[in-house]
C-alpha positions, 0 to 999 in steps of 0.5 A: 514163405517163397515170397518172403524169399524173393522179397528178401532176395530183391532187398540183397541184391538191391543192398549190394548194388547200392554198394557196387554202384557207390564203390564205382563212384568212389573210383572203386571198379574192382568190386563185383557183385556175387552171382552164386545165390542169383536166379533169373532175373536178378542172376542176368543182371548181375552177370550184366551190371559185372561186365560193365564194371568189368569193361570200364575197370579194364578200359580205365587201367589200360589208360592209366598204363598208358598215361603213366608210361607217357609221364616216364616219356614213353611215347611207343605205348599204346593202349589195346583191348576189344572195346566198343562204343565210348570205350573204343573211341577212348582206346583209338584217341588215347592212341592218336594223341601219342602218334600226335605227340611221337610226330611232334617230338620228332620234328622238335628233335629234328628241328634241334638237330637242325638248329645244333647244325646251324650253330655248328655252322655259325660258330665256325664261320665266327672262327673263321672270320675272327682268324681273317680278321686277326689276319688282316690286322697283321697285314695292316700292321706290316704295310703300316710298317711297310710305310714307315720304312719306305717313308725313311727310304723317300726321306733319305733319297730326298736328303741324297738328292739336296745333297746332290744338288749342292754338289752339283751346284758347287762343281757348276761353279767351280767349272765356271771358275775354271772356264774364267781361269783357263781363259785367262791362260789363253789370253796369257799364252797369245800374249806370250805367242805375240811378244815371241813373235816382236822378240824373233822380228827384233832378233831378224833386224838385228842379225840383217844389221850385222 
């Protein structure tokens, strides 16, 4: 009867692992198996085959948590938990893949940073220069009509000095003109002089025959 028993027993528990272990396989580590009718070995291993299920459920859960606030962009999560062996490994590269991904996000944000104060930089020197630019353009066209002015200036200085010139030529004329004009005034006036001169020689010899 005692071993009919245990016989039983044995073929429960095993029935129940199966169960356990398949469950495990399907994602399920939520189930446990019941310790209560367990003695001796079977409770020993019960008590065993529960904390691996335990530990891998918690381990497993701590990394969902992790990833899913990850996938929300929380990068200050980080998964704790007394793990050892694979579990420990799995802990401590879950947290140095975030440390990774906090110092890469933060050089993509400085870096943004820095790209945000070289196109700050960029479109005000591009301001700057359209301003010089527009600037020089004006300048252009106030010497451009600088030019013109000073060009009707030099033309009308040239017409000033033709002008100039033609008067100058003609009072040259009419000086040379006058010149032959008061020569012949001078001619005329020594001929008057000279015939004064028989005039009054004439008078002396008429008044010394009287």
């Amino acid at each position: 009867m005692l071993l009919w028993r245990n016989v039983s027993a044995e073929v429960s528990t095993q029935q129940e692992v199966a169960e356990l272990v398949q469950s495990a396989l399907m994602g399920d580590f939520g189930q446990r198996l019941a310790l209560e009718d367990k003695h001796g070995f079977y409770l020993e291993f019960g008590r065993q085959l529960n904390g691996l299920l335990e530990t891998t459920s918690l381990s497993l859960e701590r990394i969902s948590s992790l990833l899913s606030a990850l996938a929300e962009g929380d990068l200050t999560v980080r998964m704790d938990g007394d793990f050892q062996g694979v579990f420990a490994r799995m802990r401590d590269d879950a947290n140095a893949t975030l440390a990774q991904l906090t110092g890469i996000v933060s050089g993509i944000q400085t870096s943004a940073t820095q790209i945000r104060s070289a196109a700050s930089e960029i479109a005000a020197g591009n301001n700057d220069l359209s301003q010089r630019t527009e600037q020089q353009a004006a300048n252009l066209e106030e010497t451009a009509a600088s030019m013109e002015e000073l060009t009707f200036t030099v033309k009308q200085n040239a017409e000033h000095a033709r002008q100039a010139n033609q008067l100058a030529i003609g009072a040259a004329d009419v000086a040379s003109h006058g010149g032959s004009v008061v020569a012949q005034v001078v001619t005329t006036m020594s001929g008057i002089e000279s015939s004064s001169k028989k005039i009054a020689e004439i008078i002396s010899v008429i008044d010394g025959i009287a």
